[in-house]
Backbone as CSV, one residue per row, in Angstrom:
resi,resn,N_x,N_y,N_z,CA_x,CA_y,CA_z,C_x,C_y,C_z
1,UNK,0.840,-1.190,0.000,0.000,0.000,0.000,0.879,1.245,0.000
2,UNK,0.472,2.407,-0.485,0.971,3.903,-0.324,1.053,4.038,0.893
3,UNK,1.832,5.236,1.154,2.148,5.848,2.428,0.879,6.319,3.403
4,UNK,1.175,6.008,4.398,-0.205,6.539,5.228,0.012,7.622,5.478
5,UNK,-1.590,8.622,5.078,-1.601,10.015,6.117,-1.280,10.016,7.469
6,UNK,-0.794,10.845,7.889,-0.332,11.549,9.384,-1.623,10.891,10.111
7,UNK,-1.421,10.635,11.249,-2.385,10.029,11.922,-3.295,8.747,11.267
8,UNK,-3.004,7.967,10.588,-3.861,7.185,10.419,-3.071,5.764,10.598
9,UNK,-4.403,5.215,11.264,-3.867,4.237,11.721,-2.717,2.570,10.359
10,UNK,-1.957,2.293,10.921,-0.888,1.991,10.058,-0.418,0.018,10.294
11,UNK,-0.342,-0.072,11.635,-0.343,-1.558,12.067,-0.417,-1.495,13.498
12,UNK,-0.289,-3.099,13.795,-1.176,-3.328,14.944,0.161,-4.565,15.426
13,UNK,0.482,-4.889,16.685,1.267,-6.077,17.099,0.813,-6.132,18.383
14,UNK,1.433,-7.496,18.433,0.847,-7.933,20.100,1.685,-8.745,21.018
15,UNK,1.940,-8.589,22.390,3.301,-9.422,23.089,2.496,-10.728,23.743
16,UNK,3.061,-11.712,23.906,2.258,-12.858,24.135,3.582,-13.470,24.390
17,UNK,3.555,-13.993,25.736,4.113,-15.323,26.048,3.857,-16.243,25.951
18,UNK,3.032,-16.752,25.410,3.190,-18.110,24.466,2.498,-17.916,22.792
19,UNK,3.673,-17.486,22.350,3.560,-17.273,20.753,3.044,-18.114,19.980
20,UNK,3.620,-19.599,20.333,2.709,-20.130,19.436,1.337,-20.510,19.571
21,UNK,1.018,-20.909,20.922,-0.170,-20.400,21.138,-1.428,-19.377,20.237
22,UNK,-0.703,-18.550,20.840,-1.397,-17.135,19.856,-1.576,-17.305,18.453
23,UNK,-0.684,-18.188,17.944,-0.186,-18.126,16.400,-1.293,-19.705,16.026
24,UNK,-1.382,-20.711,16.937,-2.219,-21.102,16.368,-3.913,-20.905,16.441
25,UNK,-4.057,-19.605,17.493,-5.196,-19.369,17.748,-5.454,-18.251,16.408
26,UNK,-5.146,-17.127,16.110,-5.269,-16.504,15.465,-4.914,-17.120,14.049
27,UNK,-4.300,-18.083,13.821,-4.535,-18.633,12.361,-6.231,-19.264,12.364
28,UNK,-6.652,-19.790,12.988,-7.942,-20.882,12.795,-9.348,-19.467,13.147
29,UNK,-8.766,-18.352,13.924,-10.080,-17.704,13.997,-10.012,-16.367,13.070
30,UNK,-8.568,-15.738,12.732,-8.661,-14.671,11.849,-8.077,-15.747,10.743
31,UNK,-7.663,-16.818,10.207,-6.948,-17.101,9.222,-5.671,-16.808,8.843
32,UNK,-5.015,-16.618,9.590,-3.745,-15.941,9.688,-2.112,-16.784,9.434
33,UNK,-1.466,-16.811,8.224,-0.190,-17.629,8.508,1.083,-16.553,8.764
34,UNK,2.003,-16.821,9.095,3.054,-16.505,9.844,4.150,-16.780,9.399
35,UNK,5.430,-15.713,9.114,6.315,-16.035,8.768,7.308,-16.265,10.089
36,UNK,8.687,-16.012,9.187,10.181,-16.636,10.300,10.080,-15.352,11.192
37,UNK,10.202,-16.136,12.719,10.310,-14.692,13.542,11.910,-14.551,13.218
38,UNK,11.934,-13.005,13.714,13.344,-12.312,13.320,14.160,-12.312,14.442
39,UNK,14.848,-13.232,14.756,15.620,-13.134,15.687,16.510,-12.212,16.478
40,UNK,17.214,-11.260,15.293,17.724,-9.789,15.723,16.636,-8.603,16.141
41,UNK,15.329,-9.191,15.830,14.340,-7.873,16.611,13.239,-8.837,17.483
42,UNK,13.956,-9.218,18.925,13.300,-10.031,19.796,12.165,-10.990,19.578
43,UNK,12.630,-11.436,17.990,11.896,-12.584,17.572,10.155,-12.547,17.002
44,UNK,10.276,-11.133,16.703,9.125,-10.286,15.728,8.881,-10.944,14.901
45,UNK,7.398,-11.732,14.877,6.751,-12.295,13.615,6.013,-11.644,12.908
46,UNK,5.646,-11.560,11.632,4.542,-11.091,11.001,3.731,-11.879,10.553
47,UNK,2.552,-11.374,10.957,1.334,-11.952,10.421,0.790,-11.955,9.099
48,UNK,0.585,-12.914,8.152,0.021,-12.475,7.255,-1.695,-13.021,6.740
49,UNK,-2.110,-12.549,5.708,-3.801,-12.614,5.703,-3.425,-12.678,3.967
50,UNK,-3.857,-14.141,3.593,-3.569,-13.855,1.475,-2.411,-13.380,0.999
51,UNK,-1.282,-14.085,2.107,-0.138,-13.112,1.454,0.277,-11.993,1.917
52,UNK,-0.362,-11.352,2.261,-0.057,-9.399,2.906,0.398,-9.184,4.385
53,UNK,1.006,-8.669,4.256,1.342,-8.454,6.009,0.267,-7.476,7.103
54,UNK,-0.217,-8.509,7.420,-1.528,-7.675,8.415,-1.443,-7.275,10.001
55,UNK,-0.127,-8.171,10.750,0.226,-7.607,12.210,1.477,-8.320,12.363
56,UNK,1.564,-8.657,13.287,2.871,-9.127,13.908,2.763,-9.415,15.778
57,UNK,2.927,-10.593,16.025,3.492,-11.149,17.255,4.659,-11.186,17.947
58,UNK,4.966,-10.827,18.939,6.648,-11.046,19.096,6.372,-11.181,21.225
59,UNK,7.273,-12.007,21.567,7.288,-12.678,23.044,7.875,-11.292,23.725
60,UNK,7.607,-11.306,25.315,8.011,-10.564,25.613,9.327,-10.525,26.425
61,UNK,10.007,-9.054,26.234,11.726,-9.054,26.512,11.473,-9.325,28.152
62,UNK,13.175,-10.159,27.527,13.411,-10.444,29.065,12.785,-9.797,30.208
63,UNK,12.970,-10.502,31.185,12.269,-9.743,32.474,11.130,-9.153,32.521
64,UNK,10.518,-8.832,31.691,9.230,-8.069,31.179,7.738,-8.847,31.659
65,UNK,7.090,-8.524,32.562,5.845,-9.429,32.575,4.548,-8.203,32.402
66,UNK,4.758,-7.883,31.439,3.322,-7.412,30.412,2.664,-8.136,29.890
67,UNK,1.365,-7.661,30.239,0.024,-8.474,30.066,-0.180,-8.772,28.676
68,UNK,-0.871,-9.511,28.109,-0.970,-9.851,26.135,-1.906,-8.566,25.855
69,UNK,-1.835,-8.126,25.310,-2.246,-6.465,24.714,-2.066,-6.431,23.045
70,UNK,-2.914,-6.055,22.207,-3.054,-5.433,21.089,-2.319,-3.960,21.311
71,UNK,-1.527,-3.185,20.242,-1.123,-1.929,20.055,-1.504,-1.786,18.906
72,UNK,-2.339,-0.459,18.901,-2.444,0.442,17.339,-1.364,1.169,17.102
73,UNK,-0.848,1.238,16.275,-0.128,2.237,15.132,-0.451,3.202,15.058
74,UNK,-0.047,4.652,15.141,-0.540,5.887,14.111,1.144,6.401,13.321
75,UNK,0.502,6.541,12.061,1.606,7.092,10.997,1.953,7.988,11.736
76,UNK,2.771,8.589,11.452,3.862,9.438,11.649,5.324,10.044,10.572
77,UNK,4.875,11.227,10.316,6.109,11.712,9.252,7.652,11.388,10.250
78,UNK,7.292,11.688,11.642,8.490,12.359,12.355,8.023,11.994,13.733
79,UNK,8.637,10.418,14.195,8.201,10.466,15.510,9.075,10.618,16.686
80,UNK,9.615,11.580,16.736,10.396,12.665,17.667,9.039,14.136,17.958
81,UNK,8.816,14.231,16.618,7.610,15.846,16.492,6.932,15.494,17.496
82,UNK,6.350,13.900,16.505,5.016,13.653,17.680,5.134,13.285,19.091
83,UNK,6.521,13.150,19.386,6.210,12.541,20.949,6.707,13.656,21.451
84,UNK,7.149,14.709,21.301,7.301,16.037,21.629,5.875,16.693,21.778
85,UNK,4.866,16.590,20.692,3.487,16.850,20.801,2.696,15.965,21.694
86,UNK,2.985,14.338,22.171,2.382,13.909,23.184,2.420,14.608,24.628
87,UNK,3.854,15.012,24.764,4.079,15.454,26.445,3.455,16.531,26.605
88,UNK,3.845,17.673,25.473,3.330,18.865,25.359,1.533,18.952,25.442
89,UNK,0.757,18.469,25.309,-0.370,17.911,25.227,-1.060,17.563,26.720
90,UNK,-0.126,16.481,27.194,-0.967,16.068,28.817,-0.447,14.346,28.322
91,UNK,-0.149,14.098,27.452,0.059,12.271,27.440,1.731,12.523,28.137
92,UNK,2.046,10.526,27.644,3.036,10.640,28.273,3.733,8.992,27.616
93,UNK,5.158,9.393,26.738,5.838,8.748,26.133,6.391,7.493,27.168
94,UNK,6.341,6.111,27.176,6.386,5.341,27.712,7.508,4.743,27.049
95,UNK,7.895,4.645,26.101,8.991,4.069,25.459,9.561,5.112,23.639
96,UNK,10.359,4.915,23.357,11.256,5.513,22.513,11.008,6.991,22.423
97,UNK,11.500,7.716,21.317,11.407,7.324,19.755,12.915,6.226,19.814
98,UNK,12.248,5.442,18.963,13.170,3.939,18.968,13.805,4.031,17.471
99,UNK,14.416,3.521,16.742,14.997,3.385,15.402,14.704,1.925,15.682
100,UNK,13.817,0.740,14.597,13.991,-0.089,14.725,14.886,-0.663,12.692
101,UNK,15.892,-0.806,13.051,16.808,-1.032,12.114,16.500,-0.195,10.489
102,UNK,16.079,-0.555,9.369,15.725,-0.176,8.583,14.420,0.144,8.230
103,UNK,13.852,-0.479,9.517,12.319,-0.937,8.871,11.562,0.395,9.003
104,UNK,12.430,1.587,10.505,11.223,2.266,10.430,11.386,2.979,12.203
105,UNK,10.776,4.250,12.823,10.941,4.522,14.084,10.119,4.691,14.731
106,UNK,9.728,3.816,16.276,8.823,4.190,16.896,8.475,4.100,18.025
107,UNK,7.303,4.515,19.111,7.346,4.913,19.998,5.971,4.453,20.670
108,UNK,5.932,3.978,21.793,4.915,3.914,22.610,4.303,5.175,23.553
109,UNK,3.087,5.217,23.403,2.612,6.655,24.038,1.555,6.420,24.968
110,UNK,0.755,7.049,26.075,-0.493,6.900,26.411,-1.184,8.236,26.604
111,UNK,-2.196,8.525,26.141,-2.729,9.573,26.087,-3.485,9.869,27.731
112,UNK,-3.862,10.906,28.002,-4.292,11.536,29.193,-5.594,10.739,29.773
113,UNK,-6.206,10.335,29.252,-7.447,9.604,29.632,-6.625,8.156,30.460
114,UNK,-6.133,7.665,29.629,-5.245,6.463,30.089,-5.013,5.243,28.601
115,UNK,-5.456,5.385,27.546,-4.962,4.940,26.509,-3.812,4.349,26.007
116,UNK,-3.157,3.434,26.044,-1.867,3.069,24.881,-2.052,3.074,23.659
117,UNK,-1.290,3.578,23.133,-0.934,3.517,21.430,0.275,3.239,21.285
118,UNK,0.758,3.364,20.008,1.669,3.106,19.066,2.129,4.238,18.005
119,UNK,3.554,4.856,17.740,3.281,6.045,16.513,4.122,5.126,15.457
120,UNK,4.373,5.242,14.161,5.015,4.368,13.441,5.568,5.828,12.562
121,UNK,6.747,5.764,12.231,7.468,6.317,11.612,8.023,5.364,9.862
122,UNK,6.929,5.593,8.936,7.742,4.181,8.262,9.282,4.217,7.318
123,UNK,10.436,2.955,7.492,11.328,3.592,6.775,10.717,2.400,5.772
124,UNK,11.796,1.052,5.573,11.237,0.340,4.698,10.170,-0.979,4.753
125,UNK,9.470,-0.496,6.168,8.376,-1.407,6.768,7.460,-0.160,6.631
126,UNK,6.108,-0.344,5.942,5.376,0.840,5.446,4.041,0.707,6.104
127,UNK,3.790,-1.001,6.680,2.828,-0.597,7.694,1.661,-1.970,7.329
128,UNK,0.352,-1.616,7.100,-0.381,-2.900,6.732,-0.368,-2.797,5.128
129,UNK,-0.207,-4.069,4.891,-0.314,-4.081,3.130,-1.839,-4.407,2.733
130,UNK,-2.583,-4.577,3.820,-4.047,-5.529,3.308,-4.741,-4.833,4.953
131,UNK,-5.836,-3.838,4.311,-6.533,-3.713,5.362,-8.287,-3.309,4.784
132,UNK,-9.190,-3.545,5.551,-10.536,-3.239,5.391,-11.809,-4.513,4.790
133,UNK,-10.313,-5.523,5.114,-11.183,-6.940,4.558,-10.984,-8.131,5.588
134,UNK,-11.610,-9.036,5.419,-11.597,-9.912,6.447,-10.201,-10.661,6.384
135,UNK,-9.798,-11.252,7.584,-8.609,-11.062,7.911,-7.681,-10.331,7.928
136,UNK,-7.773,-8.963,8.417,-7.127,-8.154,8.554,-7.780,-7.136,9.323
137,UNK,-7.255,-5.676,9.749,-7.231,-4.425,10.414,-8.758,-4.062,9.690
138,UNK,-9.831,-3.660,10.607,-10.746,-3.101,9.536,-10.784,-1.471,10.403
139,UNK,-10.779,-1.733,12.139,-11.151,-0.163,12.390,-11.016,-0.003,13.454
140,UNK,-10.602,0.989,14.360,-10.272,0.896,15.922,-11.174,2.026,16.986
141,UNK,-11.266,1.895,18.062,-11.801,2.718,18.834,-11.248,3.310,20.099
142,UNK,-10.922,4.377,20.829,-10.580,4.736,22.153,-11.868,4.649,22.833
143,UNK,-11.568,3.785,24.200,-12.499,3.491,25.043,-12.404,4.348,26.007
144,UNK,-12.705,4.847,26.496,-12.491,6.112,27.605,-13.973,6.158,28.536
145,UNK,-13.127,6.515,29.611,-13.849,7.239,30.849,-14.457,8.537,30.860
146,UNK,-12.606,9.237,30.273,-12.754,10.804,30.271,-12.879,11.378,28.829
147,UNK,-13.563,11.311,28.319,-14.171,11.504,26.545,-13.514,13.173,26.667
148,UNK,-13.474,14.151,27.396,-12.580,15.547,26.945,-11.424,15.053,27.136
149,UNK,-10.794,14.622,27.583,-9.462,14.439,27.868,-8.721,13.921,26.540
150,UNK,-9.332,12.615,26.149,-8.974,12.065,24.774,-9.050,13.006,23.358
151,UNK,-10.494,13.492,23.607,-10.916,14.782,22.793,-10.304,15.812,22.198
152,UNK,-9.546,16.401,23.565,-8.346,17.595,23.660,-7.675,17.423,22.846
153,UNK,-6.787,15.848,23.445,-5.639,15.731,22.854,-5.575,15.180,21.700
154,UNK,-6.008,14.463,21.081,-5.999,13.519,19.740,-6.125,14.232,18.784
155,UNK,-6.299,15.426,18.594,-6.600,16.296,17.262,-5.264,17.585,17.489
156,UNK,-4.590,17.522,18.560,-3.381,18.586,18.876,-1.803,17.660,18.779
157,UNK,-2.282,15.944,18.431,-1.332,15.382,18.238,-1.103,15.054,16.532
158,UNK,-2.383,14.451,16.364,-2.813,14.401,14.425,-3.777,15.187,14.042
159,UNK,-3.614,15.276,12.688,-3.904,16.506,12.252,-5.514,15.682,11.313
160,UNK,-6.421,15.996,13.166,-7.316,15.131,12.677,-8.912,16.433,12.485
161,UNK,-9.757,16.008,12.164,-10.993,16.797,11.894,-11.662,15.299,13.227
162,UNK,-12.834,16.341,13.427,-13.749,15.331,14.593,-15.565,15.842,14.104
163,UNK,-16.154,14.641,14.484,-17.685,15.005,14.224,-18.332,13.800,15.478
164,UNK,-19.157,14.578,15.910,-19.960,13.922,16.921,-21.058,13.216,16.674
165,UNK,-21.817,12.063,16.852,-22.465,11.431,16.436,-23.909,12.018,17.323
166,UNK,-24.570,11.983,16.374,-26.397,12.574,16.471,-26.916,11.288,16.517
167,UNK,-27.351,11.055,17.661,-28.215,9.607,18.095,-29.944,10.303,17.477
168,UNK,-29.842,11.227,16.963,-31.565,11.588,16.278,-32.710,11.030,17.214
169,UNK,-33.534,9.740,16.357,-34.651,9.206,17.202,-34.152,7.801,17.439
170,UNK,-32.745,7.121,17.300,-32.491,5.677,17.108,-32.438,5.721,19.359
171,UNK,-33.121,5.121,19.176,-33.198,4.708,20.950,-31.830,3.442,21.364
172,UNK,-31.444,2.862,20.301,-30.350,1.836,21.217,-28.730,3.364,21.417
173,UNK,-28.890,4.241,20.244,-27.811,5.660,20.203,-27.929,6.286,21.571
174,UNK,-29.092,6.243,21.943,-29.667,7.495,23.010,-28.546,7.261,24.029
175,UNK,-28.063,8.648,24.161,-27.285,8.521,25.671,-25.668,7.818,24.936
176,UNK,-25.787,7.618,23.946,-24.426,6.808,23.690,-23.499,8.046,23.112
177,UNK,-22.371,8.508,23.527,-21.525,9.382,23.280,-20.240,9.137,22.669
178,UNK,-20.277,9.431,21.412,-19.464,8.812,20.146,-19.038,9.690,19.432
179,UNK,-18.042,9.612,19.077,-17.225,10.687,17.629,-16.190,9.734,17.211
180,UNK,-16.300,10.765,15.960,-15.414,9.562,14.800,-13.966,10.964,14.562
181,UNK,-12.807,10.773,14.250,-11.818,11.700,13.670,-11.417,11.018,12.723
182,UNK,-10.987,12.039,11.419,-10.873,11.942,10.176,-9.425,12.442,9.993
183,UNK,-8.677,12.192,8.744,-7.625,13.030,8.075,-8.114,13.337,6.525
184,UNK,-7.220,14.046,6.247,-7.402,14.571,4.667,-8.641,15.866,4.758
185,UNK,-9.404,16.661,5.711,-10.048,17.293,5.665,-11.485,16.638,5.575
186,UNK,-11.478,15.696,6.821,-13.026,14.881,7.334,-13.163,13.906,6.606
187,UNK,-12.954,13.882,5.163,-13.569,12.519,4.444,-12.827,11.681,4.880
188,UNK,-12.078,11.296,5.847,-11.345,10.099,5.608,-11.216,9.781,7.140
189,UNK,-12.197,8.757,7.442,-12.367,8.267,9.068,-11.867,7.448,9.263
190,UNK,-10.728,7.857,10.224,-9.630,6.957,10.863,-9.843,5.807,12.637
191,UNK,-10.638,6.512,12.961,-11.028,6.244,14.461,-12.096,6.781,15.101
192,UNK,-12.184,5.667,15.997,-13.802,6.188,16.808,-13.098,6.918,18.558
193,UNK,-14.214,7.470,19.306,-14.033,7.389,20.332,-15.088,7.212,21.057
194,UNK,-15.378,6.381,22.342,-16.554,5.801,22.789,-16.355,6.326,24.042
195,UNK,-17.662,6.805,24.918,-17.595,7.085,26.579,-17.946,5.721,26.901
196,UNK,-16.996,4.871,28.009,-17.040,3.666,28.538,-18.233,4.209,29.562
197,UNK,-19.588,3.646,29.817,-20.555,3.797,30.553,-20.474,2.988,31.614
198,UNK,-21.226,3.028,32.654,-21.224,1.912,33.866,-21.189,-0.160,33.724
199,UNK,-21.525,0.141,32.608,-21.230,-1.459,32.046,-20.182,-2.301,32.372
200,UNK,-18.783,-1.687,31.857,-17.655,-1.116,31.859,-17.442,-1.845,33.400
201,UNK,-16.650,-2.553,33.923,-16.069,-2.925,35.353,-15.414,-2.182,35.639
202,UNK,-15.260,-1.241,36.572,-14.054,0.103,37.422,-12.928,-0.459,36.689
203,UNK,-12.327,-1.772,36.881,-11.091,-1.808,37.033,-10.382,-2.001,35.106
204,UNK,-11.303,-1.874,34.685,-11.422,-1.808,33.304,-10.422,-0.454,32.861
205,UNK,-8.980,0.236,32.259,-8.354,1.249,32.022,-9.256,1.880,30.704
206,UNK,-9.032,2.494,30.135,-9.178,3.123,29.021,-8.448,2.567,28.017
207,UNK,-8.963,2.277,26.579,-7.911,1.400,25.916,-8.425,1.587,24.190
208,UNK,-7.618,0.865,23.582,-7.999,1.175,22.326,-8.812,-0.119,21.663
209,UNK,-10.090,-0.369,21.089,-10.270,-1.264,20.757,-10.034,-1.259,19.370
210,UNK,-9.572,-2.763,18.837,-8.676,-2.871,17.355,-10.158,-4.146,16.708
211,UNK,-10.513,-3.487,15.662,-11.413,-4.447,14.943,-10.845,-5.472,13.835
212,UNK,-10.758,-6.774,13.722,-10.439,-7.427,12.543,-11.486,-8.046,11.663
213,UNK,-11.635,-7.846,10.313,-12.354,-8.060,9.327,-12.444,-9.523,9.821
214,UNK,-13.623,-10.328,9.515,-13.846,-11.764,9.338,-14.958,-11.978,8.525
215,UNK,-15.410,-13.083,7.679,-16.150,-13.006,7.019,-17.506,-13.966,7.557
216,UNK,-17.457,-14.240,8.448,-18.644,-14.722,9.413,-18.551,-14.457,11.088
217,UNK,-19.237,-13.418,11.701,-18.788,-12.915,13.202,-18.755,-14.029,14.052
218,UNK,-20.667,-14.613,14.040,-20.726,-16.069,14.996,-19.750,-16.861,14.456
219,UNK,-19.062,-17.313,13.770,-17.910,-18.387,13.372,-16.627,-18.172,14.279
220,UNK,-16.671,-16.413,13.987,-15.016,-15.937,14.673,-15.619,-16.108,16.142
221,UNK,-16.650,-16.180,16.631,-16.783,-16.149,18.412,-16.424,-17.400,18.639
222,UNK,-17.167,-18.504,18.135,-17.334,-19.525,18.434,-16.435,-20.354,18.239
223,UNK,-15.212,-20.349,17.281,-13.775,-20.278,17.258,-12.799,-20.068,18.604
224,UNK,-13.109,-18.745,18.813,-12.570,-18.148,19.971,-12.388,-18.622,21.209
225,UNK,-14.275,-19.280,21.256,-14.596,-19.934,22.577,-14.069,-21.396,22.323
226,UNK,-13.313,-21.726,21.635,-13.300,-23.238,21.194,-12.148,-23.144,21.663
227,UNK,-11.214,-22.339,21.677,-9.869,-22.382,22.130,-9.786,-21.978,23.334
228,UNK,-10.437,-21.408,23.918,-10.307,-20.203,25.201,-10.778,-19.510,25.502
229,UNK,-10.938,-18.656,24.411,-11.003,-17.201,24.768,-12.512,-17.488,24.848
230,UNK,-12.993,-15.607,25.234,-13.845,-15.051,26.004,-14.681,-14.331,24.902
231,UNK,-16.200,-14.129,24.777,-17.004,-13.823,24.347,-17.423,-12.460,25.160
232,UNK,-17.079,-11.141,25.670,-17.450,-9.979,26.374,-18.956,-8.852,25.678
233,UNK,-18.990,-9.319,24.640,-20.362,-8.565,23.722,-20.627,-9.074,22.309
234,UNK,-21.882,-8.952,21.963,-22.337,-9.371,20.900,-22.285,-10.774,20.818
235,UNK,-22.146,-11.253,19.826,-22.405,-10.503,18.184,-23.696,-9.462,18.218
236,UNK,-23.459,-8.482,17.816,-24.552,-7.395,17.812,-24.078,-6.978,16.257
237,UNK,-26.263,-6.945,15.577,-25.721,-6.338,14.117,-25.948,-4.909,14.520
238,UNK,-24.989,-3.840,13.426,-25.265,-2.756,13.424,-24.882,-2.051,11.414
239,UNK,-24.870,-0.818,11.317,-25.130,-0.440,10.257,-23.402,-0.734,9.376
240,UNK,-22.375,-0.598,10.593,-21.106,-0.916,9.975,-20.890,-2.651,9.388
241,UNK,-21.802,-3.000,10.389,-21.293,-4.823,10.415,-21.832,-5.548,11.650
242,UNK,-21.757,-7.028,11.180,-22.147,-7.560,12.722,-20.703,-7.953,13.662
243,UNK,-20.941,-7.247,14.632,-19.578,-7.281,15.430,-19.581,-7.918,17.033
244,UNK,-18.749,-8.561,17.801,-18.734,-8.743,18.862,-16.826,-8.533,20.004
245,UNK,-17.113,-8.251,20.579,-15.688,-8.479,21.427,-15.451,-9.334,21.995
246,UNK,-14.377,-9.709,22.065,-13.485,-10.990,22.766,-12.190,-10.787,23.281
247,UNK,-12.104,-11.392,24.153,-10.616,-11.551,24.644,-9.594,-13.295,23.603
248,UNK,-8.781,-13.163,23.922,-7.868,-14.344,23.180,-7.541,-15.551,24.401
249,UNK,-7.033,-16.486,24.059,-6.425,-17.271,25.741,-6.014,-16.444,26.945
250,UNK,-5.065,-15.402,26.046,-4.001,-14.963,26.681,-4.025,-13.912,27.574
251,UNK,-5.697,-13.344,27.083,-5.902,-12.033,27.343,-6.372,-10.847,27.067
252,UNK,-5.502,-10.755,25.872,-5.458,-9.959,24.850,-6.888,-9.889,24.242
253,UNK,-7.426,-8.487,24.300,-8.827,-8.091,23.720,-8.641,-7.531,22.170
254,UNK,-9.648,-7.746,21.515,-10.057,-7.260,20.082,-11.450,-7.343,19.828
255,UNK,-12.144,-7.160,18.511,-13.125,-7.217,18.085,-12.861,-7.762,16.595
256,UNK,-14.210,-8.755,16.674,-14.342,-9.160,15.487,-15.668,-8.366,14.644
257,UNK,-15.433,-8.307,13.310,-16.484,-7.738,12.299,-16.515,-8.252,11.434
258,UNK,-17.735,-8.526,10.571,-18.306,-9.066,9.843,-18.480,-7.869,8.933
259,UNK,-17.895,-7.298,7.745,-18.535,-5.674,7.761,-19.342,-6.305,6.165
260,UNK,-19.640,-7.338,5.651,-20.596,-7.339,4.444,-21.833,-7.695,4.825
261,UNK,-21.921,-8.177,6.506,-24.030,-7.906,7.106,-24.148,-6.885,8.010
262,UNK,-24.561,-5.936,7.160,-24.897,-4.603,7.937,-27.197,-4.643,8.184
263,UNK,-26.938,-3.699,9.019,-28.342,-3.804,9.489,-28.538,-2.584,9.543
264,UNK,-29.563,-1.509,9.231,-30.162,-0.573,9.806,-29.373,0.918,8.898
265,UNK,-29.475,1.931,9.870,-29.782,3.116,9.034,-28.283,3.404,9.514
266,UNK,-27.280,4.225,8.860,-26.094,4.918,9.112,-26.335,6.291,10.108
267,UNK,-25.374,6.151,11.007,-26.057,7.269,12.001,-25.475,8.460,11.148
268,UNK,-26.021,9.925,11.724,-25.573,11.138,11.196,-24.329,11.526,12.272
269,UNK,-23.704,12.526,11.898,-22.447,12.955,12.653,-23.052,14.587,12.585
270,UNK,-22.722,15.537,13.605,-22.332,17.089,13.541,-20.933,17.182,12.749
């Protein structure tokens, strides 16, 4: 694929102590094969979906006992600017700006609400080659507590446009507090942001949810649950797709989507 706009989301990886594990769970429920991990970059696999490189797995460094976690990506021309624009902001750089060999530079961040991300700087690793189809990256969300906080900052870091979602007369919308941010001057919607409501367990952080294309949702749950993992919502249809969340064996949360059975009316945005 071409270069990604500034802020848009770019790839996705995940740390897992037991890799293969992961690797044979995510082949049988996203379809996923896997190349040679790279031994000179702590044994970084990539995922692929038809050929294309769609994420990457890699164990975690020594001594390290971090939980299995999904990370989003955001492009980045210059990720020194941007993590200069995270602190400056209210977030707070948790790791690099890193040089990872040729491929590319980057940095772990968490935004003020309590969020982790990812910025990707690409050199000759350019990011997802295959996204918006099943098996692969289709769309992500910030889960938040503090919806200004995320608000503030996410449009003073990328150079994003924002529109708020008009729940009109749809009664399951009512009360649901949602915005989408765009690049390229609005047409081009990169991310959601959701107010986590009382549903939500306290001990639940703020986080990013990462959607992967599948081409049957109940298949990808029931997959899921066949190995381990956890069923947390849905399958619920809606106008994007029929979607549900899950956790993996390990932990590690995502969402699955179905995005060719859509149901119902497209909401409006301000």
């Amino acid at each position: 694929m071409s270069e990604f706009p500034e802020g848009a989301p770019c790839w996705v990886d995940a740390m897992f102590a037991d890799v293969e594990g992961a690797k044979t769970f995510y082949a049988d429920v996203l379809g996923w094969t896997f190349g040679e991990a790279s031994s000179e970059y702590g044994n970084y696999t990539q995922a692929y979906s038809g050929g294309k490189a769609v994420a990457a797995v890699v164990p975690p460094m020594p001594g390290a006992d971090a939980p299995s976690q999904w990370c989003l990506y955001f492009a980045s021309p210059d990720a020194a600017a941007t993590a200069e624009k995270v602190t400056a902001n209210g977030g707070e750089v948790l790791m690099g700006p890193m040089q990872v060999g040729a491929f590319g530079t980057m940095l772990i961040a968490k935004e003020p609400s309590g969020a982790v991300f990812g910025v990707w700087q690409p050199g000759e690793h350019k990011g997802f080659e295959k996204m918006g189809e099943a098996g692969s990256y289709a769309w992500a969300e910030v889960f938040t507590r503090d919806p200004a906080k995320a608000d503030g900052f996410l449009p003073k870091v990328f150079p994003y446009g924002a529109q708020q979602m008009d729940a009109g007369d749809d009664p399951e919308a009512a009360g649901m507090d949602f915005k989408v941010f765009s690049v390229g001057g609005g047409g081009n919607p990169v991310l959601g942001r959701m107010k986590m409501g009382d549903d939500f367990p306290p001990e639940i952080p703020s986080y990013i949810q990462i959607y992967f294309g599948v081409p049957d949702c109940d298949e990808a749950v029931s997959k899921t649950q066949k190995h381990g993992g956890k069923l947390h919502f849905g399958p619920m249809d809606s106008p994007f797709g029929r979607f549900a969340a899950v956790t993996d064996p390990q932990g590690a949360a995502f969402a699955v989507i179905d995005m060719s059975t859509t149901v119902g009316e497209m909401p409006n945005f301000d």
